[in-house]
C-alpha positions as a Markdown table, in Angstrom:
| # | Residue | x | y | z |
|---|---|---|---|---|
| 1 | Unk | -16.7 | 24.0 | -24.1 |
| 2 | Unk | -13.5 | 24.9 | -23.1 |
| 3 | Unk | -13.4 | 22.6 | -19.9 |
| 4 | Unk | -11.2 | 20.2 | -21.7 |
| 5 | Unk | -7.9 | 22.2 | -21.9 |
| 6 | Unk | -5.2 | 21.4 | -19.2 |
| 7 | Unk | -5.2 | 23.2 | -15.5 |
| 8 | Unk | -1.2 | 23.9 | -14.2 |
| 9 | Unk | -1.2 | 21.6 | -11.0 |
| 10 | Unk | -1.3 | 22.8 | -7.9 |
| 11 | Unk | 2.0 | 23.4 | -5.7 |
| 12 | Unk | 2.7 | 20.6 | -3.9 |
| 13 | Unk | 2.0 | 20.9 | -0.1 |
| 14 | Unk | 5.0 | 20.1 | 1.8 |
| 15 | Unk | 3.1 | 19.0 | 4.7 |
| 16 | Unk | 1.9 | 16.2 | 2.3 |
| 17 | Unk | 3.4 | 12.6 | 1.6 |
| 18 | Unk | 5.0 | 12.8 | -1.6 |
| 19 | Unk | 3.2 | 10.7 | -4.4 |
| 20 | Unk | 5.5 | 8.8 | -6.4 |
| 21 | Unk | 5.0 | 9.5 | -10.7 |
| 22 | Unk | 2.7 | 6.8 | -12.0 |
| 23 | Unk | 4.0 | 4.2 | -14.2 |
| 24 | Unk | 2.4 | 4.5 | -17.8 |
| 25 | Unk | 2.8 | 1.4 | -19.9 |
| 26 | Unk | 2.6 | 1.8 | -23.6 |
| 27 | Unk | 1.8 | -0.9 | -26.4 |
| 28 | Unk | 3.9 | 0.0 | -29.2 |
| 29 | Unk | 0.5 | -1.4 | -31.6 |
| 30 | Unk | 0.6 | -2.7 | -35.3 |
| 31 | Unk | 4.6 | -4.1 | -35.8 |
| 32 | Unk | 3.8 | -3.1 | -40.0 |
| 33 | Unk | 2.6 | 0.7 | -38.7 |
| 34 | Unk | 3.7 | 4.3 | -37.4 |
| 35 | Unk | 3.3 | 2.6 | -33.6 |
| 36 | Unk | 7.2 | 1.7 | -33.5 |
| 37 | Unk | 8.0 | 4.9 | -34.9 |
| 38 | Unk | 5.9 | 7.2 | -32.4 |
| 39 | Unk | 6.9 | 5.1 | -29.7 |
| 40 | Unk | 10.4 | 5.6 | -30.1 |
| 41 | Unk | 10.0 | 9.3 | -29.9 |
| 42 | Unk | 8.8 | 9.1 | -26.3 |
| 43 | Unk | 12.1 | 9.3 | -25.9 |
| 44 | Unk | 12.8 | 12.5 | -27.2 |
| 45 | Unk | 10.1 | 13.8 | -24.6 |
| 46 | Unk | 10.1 | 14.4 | -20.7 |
| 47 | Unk | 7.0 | 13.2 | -18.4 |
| 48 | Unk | 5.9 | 13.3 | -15.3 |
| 49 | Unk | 6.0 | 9.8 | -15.0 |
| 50 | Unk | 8.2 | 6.7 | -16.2 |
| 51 | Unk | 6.8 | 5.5 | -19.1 |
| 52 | Unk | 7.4 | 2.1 | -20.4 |
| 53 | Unk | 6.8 | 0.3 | -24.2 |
| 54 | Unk | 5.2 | -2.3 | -24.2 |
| 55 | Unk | 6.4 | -4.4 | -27.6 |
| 56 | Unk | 8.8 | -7.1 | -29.2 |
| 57 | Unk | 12.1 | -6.1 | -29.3 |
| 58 | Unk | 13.4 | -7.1 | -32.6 |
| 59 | Unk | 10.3 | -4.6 | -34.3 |
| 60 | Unk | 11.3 | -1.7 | -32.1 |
| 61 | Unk | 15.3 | -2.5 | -32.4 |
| 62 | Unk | 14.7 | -2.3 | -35.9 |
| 63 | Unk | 12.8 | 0.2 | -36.8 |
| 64 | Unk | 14.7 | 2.2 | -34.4 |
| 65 | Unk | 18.1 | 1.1 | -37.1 |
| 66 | Unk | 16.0 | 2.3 | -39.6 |
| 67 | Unk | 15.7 | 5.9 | -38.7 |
| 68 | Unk | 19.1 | 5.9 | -37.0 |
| 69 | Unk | 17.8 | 6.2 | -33.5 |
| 70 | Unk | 19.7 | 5.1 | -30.3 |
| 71 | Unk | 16.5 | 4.2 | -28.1 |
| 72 | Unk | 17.6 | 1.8 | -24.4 |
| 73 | Unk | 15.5 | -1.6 | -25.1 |
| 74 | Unk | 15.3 | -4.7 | -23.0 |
| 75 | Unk | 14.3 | -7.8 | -23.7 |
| 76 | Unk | 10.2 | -8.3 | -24.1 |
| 77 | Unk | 8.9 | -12.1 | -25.3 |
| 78 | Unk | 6.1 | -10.9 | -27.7 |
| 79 | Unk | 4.4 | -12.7 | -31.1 |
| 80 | Unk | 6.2 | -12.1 | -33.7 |
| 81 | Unk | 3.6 | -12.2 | -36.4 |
| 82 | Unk | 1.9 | -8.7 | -36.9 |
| 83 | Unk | -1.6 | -10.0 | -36.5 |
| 84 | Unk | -1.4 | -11.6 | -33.3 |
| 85 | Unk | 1.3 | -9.7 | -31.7 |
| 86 | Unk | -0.7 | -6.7 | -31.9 |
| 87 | Unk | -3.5 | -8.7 | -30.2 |
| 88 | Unk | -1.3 | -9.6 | -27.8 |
| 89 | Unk | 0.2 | -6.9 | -26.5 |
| 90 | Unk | -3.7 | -5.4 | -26.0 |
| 91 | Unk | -3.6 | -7.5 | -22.7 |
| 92 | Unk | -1.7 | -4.5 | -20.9 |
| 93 | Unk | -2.8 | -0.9 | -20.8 |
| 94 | Unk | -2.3 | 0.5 | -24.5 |
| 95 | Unk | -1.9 | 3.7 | -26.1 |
| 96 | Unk | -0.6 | 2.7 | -29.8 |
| 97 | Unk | -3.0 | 1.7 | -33.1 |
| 98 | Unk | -3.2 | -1.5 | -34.6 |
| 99 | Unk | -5.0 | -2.4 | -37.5 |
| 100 | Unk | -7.8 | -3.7 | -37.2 |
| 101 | Unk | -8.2 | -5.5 | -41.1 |
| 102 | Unk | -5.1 | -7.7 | -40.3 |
| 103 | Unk | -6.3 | -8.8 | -36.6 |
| 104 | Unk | -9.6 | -10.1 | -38.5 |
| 105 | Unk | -8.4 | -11.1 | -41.8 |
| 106 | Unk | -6.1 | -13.5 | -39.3 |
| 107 | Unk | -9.6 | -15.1 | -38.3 |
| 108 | Unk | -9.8 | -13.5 | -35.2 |
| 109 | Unk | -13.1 | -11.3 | -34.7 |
| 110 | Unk | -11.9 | -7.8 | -33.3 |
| 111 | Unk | -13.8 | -4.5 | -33.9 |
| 112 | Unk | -11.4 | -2.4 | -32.2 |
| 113 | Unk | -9.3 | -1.5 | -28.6 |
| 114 | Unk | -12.7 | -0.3 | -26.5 |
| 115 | Unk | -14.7 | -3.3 | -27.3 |
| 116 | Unk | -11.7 | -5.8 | -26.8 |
| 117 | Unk | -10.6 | -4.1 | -23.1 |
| 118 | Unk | -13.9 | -3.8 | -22.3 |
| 119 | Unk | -14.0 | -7.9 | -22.8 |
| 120 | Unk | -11.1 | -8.5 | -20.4 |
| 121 | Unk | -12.1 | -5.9 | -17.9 |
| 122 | Unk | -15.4 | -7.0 | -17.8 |
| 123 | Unk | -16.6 | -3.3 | -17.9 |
| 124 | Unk | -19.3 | -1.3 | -19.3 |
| 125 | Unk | -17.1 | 1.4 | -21.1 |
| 126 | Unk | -17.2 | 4.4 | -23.2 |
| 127 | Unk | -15.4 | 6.0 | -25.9 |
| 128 | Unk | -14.8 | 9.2 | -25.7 |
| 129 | Unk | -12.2 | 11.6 | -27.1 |
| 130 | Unk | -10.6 | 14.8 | -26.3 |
| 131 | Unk | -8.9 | 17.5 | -28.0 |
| 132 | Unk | -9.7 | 21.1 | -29.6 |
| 133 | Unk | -11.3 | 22.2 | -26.0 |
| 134 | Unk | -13.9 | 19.5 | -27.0 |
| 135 | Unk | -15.1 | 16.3 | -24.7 |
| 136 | Unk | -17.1 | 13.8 | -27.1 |
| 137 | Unk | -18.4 | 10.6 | -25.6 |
| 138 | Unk | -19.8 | 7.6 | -27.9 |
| 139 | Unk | -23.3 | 6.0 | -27.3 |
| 140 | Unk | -22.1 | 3.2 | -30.1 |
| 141 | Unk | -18.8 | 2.8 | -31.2 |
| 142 | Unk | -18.0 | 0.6 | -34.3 |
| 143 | Unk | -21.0 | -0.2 | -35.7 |
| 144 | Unk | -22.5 | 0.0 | -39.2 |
| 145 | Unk | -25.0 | 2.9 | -39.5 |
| 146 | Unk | -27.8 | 0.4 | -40.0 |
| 147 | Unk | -27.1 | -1.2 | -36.4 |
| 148 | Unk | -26.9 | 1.8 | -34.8 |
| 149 | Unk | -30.8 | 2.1 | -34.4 |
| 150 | Unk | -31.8 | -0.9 | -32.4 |
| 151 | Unk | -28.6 | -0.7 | -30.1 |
| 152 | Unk | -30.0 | 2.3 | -28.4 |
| 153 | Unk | -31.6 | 1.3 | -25.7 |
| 154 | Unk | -33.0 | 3.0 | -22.5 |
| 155 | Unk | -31.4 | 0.6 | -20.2 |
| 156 | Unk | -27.8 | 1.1 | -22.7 |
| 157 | Unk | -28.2 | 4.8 | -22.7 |
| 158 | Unk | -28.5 | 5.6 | -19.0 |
| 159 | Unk | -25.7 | 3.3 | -17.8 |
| 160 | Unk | -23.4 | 4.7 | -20.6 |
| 161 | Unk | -24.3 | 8.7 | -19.1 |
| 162 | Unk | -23.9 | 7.2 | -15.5 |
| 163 | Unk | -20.6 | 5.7 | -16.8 |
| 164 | Unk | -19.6 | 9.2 | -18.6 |
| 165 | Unk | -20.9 | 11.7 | -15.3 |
| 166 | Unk | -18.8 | 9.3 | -12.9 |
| 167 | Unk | -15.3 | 9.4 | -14.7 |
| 168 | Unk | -15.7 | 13.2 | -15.6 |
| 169 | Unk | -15.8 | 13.4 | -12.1 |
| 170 | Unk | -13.6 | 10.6 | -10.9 |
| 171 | Unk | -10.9 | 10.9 | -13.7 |
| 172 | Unk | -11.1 | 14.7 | -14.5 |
| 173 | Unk | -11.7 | 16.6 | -11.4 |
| 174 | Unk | -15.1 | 18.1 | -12.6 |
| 175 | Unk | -17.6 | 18.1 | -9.6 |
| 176 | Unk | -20.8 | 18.6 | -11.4 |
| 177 | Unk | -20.5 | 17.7 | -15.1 |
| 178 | Unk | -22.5 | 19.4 | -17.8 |
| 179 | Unk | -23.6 | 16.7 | -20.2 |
| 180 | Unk | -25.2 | 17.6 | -23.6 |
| 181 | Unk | -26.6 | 14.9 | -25.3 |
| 182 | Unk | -27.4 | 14.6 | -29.4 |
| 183 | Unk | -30.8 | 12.9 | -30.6 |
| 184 | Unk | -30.3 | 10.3 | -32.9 |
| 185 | Unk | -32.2 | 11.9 | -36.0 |
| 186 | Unk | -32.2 | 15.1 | -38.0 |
| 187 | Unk | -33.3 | 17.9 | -36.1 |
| 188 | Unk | -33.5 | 15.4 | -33.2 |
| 189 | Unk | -36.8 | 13.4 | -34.4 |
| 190 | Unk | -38.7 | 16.5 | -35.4 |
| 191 | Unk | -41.4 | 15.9 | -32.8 |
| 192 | Unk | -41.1 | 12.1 | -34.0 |
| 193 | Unk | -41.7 | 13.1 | -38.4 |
| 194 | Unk | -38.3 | 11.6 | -38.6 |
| 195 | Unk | -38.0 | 9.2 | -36.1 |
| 196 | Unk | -39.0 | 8.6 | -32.5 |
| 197 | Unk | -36.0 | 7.2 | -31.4 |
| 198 | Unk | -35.6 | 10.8 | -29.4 |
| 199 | Unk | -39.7 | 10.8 | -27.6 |
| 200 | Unk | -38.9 | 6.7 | -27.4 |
| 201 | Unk | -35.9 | 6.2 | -25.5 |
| 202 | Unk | -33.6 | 9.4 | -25.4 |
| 203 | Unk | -35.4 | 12.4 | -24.2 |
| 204 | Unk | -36.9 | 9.9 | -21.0 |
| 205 | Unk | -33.4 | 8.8 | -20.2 |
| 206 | Unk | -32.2 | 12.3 | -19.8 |
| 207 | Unk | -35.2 | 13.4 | -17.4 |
| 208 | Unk | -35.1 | 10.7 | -15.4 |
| 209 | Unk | -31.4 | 11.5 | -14.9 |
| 210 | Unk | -32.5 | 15.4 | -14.5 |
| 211 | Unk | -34.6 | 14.5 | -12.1 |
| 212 | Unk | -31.9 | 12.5 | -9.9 |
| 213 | Unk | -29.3 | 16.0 | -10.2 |
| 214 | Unk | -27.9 | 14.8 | -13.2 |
| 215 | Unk | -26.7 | 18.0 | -15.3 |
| 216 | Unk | -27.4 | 16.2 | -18.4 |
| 217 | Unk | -29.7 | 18.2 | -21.6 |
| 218 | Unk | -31.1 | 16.8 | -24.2 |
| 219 | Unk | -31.9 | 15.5 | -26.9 |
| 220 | Unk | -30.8 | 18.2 | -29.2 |
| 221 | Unk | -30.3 | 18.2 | -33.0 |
| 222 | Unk | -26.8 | 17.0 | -34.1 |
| 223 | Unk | -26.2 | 19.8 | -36.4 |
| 224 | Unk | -26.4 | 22.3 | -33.9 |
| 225 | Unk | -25.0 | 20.9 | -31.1 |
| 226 | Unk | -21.4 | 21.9 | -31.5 |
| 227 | Unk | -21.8 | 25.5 | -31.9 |
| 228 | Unk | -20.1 | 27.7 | -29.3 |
| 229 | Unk | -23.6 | 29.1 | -27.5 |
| 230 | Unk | -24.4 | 25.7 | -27.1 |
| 231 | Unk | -21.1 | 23.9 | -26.0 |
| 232 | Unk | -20.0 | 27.2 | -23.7 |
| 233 | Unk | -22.1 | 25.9 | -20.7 |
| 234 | Unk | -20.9 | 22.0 | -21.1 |
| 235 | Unk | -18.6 | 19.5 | -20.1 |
| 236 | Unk | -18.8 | 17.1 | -22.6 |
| 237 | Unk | -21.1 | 15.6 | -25.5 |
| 238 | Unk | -22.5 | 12.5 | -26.0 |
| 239 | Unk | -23.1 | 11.8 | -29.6 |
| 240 | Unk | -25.0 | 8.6 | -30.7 |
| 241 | Unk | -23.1 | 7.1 | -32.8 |
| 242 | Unk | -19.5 | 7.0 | -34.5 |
| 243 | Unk | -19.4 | 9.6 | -37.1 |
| 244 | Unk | -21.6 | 11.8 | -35.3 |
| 245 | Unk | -19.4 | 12.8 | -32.7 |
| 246 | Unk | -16.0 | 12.5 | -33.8 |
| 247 | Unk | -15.7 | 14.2 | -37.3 |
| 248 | Unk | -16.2 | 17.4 | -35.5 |
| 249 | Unk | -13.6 | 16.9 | -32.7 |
| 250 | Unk | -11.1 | 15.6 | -35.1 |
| 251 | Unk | -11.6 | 18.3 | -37.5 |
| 252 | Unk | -10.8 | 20.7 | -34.4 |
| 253 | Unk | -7.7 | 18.6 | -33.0 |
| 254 | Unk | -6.5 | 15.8 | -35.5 |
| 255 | Unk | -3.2 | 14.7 | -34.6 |
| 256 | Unk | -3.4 | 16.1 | -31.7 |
| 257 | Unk | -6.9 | 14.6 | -30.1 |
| 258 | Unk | -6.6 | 11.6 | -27.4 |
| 259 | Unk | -9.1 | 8.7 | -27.7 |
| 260 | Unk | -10.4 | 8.2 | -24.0 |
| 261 | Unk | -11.8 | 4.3 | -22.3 |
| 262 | Unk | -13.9 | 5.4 | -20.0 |
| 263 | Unk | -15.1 | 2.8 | -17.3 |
| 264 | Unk | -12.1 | 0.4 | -17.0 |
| 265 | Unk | -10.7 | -0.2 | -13.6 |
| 266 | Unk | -7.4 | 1.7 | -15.2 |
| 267 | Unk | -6.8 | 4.6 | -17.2 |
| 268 | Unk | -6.8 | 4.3 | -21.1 |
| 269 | Unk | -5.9 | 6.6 | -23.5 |
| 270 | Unk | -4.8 | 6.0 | -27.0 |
| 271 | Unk | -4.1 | 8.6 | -30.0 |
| 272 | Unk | -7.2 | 9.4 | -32.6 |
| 273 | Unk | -5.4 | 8.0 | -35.5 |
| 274 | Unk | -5.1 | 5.0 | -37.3 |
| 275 | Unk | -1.8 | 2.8 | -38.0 |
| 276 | Unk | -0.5 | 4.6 | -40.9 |
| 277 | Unk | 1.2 | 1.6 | -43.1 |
| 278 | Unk | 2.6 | 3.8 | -45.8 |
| 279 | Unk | 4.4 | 5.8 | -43.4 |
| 280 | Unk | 5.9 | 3.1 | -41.2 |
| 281 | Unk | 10.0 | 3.6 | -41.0 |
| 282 | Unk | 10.2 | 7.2 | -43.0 |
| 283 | Unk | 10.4 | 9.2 | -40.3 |
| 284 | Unk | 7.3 | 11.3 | -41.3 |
| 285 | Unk | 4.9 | 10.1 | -38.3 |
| 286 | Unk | 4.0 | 12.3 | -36.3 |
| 287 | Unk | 4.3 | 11.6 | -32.7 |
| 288 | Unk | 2.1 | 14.3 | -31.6 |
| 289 | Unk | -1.7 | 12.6 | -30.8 |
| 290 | Unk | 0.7 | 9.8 | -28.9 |
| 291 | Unk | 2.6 | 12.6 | -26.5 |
| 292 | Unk | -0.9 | 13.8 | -26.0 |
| 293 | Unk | -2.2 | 10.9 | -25.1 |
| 294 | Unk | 0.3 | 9.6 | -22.2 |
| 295 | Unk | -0.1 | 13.5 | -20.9 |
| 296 | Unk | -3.5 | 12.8 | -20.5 |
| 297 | Unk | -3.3 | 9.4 | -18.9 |
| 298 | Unk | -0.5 | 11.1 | -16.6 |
| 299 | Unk | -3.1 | 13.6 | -15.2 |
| 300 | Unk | -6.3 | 11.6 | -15.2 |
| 301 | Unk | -3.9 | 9.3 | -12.9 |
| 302 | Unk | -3.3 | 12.3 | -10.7 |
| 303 | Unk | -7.1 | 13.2 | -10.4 |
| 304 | Unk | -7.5 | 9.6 | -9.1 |
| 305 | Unk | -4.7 | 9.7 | -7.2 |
| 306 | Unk | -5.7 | 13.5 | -4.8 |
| 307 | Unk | -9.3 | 11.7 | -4.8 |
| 308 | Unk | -8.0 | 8.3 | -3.4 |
């Protein structure tokens, strides 16, 4: 695929106004996680743009005691409960994990960051992440494998590859995206022997999308999809479900991947992994994915911002 890795920006034009560095807001996640910890370390790195965490005070003032770091805070009225504090802070743009098991086991229904911004944007979004020169987009995020079936829809479908073709453009620079997209089945439906979720809903989807310019392909068998030949000519891949998509990319970038919401009026990105509560305050977190991941937000702001 290769699109994914970074492009050096351009020299600025002195004939140009000068654009101001965007402000990049950071939730610092799940108070009993790594998200203090790797939050704190922003500090030990240089963007270009001011970047602010987003958290209560008394967590990050601690933890920052507890590895004997001497990080500027100001005062921030958050929850101070883990559960709901790390629901809280969700209401600005976020970049840190929480956990999801504590949010729920607290009584409040939450299956994860996408689905809950999506609900207070009032968006149609995607998932996608990035990372190991791959682009992987989600059809269905966290679902159980047994859902995943009936929640492909044609209607679903196109708007998510509409959503995923506008931001590559919009967010990424990319003037005519190269879209693969994965069946659903082995071997994509074998001509239906194994499903025809592919002759039923996917493959027409993609050709009516073909047929409007589009450069989307598909369906084509999962297994086979993320092999160089095939991912040499594309942009990005739409996989259908969870662990379709993402074992691969994080296999080829973990810790170093950027989770993508694709669709919001803002830009989202988070890290690709999870909260980390054995590691919380021992200095062993690695801040990596979370540098990454405000990188990323930094230049998809500055896509937006030459487009505007």
């Amino acid at each position: 695929m290769g699109k994914a890795k970074r492009r050096a920006a351009p020299p600025a034009d002195p004939a140009l106004p000068t654009i101001r560095p965007p402000v990049i807001a950071v939730t610092s996640g799940e108070p009993a996680g790594i998200g203090p910890d790797v939050c704190l370390a922003l500090a030990d790195r240089a963007f270009d743009a001011r970047v602010v965490v987003l958290g209560d005070r008394a967590v990050l003032a601690a933890r920052a005691a507890r590895l004997d770091r001497d990080v500027p805070l100001a005062d921030f009225d958050a929850a101070r409960a883990p559960s709901p504090g790390a629901l809280e802070v969700l209401h600005r743009p976020t970049a840190a994990p929480v956990q999801k098991s504590v949010i729920n086991d607290a009584g409040i229904p939450f299956t994860g960051h996408t689905e809950y911004l999506a609900g207070r944007a009032s968006a149609d979004v995607v998932m996608m992440l990035v990372g190991g020169g791959l682009r992987v987009a989600l059809a269905t995020t966290h679902l159980a494998l047994a859902d995943v079936a009936r929640e492909i829809t044609r209607a679903g479908l196109e708007r998510t590859l509409r959503t995923v073709e506008a931001e590559l453009r919009r967010r990424f620079g990319i003037a005519r995206p190269r879209i693969l997209v994965a069946g659903l089945n082995p071997h994509a439906g074998e001509a239906g022997y194994l499903g025809r979720e592919e002759i039923d809903v996917i493959a027409p989807v993609v050709e009516k999308l073909a047929r409007e310019g589009l450069a989307v392909r598909g369906p084509l068998p999962a297994d086979t999809l993320f092999t160089p030949r095939e991912l040499r000519d594309a942009d990005c891949v739409l996989a259908m479900y969870h662990d379709q998509g993402l074992p691969v990319l994080k296999h080829a970038s973990f810790g170093r991947g950027v989770n993508i919401t694709l669709g919001l009026p803002f830009v989202r990105t988070s890290v690709d992994h999870g909260t980390a509560l054995d590691l919380a305050g021992t200095g062993k977190a690695d801040p990596s994915s979370l540098f990454e991941a405000v990188e990323l937000a930094v230049e998809m702001a500055g896509h937006e911002r030459r487009r505007a």
